[in-house]
N, CA, C and O atoms as a GROMACS GRO file, in nm:
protein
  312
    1UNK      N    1  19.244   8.768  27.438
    1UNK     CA    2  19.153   8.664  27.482
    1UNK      C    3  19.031   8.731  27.547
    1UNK      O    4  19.047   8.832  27.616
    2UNK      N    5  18.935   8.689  27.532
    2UNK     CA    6  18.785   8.757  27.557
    2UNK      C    7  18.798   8.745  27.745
    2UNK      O    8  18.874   8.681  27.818
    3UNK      N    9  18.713   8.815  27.767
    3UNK     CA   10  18.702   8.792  27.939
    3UNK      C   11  18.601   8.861  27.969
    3UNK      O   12  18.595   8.944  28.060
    4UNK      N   13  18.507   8.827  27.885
    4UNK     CA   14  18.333   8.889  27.925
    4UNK      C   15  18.335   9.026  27.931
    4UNK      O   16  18.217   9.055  27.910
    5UNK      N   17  18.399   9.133  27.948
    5UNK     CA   18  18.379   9.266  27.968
    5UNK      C   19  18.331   9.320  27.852
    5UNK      O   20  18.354   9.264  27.744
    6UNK      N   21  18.248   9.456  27.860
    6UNK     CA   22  18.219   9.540  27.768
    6UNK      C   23  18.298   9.562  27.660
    6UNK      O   24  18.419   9.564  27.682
    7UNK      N   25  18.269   9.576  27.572
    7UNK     CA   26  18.341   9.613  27.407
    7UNK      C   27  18.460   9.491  27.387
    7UNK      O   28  18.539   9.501  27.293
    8UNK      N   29  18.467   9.378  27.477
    8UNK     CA   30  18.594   9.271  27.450
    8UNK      C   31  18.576   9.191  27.355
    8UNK      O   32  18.664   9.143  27.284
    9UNK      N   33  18.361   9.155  27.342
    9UNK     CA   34  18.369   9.077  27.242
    9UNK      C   35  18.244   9.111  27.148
    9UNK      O   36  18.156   9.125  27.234
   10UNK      N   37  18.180   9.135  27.022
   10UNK     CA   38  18.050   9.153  27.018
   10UNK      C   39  17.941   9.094  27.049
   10UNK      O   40  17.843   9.168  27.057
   11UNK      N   41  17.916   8.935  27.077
   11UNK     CA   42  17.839   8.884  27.120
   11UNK      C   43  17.804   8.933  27.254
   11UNK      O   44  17.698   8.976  27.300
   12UNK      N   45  17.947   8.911  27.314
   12UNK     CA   46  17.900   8.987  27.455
   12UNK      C   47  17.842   9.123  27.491
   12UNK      O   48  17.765   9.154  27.582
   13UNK      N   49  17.895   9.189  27.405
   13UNK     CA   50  17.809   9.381  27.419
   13UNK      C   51  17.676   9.327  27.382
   13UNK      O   52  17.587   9.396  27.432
   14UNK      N   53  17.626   9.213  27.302
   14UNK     CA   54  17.488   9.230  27.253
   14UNK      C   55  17.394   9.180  27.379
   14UNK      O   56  17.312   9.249  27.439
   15UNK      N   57  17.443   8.982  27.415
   15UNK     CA   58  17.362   8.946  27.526
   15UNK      C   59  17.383   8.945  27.594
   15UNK      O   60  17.322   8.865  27.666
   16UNK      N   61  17.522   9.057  27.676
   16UNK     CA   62  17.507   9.056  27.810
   16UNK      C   63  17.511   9.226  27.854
   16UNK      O   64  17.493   9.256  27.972
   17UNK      N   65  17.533   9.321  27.759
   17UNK     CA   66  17.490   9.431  27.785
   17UNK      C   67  17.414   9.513  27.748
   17UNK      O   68  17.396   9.625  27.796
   18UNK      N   69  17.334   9.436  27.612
   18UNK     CA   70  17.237   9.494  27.580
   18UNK      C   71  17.253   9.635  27.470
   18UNK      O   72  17.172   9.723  27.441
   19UNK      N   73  17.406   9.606  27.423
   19UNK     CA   74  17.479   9.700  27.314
   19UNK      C   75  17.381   9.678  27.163
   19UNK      O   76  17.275   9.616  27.159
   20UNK      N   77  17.422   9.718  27.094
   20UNK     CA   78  17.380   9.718  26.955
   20UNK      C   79  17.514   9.737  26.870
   20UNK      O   80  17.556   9.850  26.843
   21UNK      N   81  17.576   9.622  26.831
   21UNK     CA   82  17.687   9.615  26.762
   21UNK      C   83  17.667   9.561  26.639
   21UNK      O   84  17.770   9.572  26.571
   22UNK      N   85  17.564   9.499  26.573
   22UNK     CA   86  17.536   9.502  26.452
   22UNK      C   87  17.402   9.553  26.364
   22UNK      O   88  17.305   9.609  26.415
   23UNK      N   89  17.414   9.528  26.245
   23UNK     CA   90  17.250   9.606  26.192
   23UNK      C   91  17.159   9.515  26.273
   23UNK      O   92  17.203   9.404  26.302
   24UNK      N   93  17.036   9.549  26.311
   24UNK     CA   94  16.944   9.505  26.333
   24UNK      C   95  16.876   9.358  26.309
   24UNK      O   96  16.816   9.289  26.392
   25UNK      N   97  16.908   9.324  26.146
   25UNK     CA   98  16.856   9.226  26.100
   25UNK      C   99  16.904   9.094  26.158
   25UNK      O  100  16.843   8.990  26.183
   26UNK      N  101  17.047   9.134  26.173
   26UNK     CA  102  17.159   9.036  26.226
   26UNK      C  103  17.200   8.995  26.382
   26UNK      O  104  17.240   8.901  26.449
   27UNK      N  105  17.159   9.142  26.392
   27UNK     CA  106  17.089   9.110  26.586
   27UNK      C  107  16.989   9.020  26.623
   27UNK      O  108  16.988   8.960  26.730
   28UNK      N  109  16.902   9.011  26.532
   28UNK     CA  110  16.755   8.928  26.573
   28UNK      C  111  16.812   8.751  26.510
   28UNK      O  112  16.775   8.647  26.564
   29UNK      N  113  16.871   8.755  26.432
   29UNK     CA  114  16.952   8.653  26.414
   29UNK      C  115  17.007   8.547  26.491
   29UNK      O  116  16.980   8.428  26.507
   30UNK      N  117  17.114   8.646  26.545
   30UNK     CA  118  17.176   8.617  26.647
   30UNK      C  119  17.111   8.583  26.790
   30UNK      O  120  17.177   8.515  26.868
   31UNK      N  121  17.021   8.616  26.816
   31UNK     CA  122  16.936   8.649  26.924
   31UNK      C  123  16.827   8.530  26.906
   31UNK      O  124  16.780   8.482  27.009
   32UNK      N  125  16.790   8.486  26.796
   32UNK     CA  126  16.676   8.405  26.780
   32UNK      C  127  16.780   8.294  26.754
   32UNK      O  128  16.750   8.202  26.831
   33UNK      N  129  16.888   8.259  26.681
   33UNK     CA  130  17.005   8.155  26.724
   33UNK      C  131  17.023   8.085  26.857
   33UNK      O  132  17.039   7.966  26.886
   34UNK      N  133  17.013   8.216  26.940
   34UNK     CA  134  17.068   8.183  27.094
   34UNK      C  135  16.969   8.102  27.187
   34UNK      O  136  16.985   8.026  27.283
   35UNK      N  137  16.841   8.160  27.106
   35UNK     CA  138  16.678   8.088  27.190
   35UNK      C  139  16.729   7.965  27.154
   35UNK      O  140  16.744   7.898  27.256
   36UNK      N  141  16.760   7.906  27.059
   36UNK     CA  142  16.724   7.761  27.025
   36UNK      C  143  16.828   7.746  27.044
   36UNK      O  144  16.821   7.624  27.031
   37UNK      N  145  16.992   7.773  27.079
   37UNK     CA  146  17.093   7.714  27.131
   37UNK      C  147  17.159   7.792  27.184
   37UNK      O  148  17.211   7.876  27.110
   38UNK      N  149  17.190   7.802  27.352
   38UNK     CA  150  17.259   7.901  27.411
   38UNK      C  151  17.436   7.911  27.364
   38UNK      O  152  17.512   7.999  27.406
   39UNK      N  153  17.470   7.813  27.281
   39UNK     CA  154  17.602   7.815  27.221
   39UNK      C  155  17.641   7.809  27.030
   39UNK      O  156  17.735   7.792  26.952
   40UNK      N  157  17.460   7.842  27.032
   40UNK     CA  158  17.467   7.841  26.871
   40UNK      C  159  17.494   7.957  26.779
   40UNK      O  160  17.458   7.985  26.664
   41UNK      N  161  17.556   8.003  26.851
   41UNK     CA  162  17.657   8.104  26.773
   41UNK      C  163  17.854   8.124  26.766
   41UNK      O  164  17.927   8.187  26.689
   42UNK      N  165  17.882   8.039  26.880
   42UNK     CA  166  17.982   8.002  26.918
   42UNK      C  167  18.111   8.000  26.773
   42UNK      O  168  18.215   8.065  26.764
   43UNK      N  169  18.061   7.917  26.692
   43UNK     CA  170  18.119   7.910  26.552
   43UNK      C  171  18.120   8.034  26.491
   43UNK      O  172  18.191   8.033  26.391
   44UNK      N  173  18.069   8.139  26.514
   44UNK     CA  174  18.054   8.266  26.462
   44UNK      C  175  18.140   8.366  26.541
   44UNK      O  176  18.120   8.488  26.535
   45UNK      N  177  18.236   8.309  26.615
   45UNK     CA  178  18.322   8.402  26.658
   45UNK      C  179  18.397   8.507  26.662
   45UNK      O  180  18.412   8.592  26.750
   46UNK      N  181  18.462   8.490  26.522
   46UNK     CA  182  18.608   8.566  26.473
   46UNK      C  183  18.482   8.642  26.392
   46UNK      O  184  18.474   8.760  26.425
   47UNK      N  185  18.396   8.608  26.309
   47UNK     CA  186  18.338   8.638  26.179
   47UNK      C  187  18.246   8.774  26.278
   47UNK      O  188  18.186   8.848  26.200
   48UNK      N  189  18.233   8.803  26.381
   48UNK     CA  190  18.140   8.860  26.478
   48UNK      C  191  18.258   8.975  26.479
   48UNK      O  192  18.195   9.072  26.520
   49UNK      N  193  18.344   9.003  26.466
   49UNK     CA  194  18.461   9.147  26.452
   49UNK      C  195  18.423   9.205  26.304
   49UNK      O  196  18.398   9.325  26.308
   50UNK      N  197  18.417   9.163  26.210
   50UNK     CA  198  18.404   9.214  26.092
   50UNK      C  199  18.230   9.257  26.082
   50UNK      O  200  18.205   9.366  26.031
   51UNK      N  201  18.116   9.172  26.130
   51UNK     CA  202  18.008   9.194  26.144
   51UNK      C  203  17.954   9.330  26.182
   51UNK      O  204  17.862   9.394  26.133
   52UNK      N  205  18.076   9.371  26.330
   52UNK     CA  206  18.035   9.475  26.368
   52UNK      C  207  18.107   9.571  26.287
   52UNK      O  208  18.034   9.664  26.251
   53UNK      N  209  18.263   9.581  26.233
   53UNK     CA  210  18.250   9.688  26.142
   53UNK      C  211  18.187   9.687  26.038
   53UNK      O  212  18.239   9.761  25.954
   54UNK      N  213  18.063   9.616  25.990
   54UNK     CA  214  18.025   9.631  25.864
   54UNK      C  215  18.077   9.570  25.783
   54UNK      O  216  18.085   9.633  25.678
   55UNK      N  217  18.129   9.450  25.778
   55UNK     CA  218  18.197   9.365  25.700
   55UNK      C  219  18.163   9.240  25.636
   55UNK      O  220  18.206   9.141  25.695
   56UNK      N  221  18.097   9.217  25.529
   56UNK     CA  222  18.086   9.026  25.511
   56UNK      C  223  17.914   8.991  25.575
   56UNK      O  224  17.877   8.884  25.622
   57UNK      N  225  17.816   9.142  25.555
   57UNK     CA  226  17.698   9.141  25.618
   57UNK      C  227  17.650   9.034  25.539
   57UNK      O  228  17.606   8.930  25.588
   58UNK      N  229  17.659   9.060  25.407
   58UNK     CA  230  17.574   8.981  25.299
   58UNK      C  231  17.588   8.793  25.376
   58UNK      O  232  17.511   8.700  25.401
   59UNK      N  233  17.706   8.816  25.386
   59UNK     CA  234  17.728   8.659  25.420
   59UNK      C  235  17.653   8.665  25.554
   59UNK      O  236  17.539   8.620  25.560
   60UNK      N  237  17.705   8.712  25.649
   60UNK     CA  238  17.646   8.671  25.807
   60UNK      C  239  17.508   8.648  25.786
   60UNK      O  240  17.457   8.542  25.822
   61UNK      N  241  17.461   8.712  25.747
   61UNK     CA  242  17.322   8.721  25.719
   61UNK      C  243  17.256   8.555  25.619
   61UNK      O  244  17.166   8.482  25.660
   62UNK      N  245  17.322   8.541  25.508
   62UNK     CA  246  17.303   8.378  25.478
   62UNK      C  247  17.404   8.294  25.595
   62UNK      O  248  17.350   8.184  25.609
   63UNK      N  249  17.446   8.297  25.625
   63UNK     CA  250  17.522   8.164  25.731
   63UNK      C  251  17.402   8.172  25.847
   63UNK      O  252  17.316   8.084  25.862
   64UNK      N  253  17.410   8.276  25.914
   64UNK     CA  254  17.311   8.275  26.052
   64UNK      C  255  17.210   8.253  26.022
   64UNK      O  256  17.158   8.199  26.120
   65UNK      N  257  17.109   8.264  25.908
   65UNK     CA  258  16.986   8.300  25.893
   65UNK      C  259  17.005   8.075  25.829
   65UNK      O  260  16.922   7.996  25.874
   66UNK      N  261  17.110   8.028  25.741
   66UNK     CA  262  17.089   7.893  25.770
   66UNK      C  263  17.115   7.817  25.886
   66UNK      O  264  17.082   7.700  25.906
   67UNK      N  265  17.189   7.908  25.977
   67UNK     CA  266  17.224   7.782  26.097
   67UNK      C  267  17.094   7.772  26.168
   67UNK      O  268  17.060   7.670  26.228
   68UNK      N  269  16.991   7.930  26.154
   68UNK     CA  270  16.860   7.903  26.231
   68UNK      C  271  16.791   7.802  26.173
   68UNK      O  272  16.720   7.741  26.254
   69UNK      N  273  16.785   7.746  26.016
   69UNK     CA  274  16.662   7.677  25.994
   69UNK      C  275  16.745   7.613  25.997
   69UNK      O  276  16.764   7.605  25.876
   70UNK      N  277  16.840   7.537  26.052
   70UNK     CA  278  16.901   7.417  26.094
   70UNK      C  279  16.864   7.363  26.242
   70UNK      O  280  16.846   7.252  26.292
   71UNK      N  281  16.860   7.484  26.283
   71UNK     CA  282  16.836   7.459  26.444
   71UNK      C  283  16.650   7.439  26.466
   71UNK      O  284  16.592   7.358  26.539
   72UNK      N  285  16.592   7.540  26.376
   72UNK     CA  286  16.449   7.497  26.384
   72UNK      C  287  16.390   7.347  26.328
   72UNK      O  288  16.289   7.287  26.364
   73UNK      N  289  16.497   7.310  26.219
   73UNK     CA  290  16.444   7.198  26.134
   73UNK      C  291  16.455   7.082  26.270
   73UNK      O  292  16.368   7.002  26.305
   74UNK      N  293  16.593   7.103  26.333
   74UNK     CA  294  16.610   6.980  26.424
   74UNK      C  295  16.517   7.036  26.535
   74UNK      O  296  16.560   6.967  26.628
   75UNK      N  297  16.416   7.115  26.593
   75UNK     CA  298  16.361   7.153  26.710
   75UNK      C  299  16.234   7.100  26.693
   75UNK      O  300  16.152   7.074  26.781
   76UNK      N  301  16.218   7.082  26.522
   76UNK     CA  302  16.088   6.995  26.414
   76UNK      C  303  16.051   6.882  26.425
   76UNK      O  304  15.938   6.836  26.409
   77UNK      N  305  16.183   6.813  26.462
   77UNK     CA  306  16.223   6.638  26.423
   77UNK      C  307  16.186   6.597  26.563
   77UNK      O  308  16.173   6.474  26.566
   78UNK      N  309  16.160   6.662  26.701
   78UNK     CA  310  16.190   6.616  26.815
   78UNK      C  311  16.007   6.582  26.871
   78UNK      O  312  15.984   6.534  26.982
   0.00000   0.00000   0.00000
């Protein structure tokens, strides 16, 4: 079970210690996700272990990169 500490979860090495646990592209992702919803990555949990070994990039990269223009489309509508 996660408990905020270093290396427990990758989200957490990224925005709360400032780690680099995935490629780059997928960091800014993640990171520009979080601007427009501090829990909009939440669903990306389990899939965030394989991310960092290099796993299923192709995908993270289409899922995150649609949940952003989901989150921008609704930030559109307001």
């Amino acid at each position: 079970m996660p408990n905020g500490r270093i290396h427990d979860h990758p989200f957490t090495d990224l925005i709360v210690y400032g780690l680099h646990p995935f490629p780059a592209d997928i960091e800014k992702l993640v990171l520009e996700i979080r601007r427009h919803d501090p829990y909009g990555v939440v669903e990306f949990g389990q899939d965030a272990f394989d991310w960092e070994r290099g796993q299923h990039l192709d995908d993270a990269r289409r899922r995150l990169g649609q949940k952003l223009e989901d989150l921008r489309s609704k930030t559109l509508k307001k």
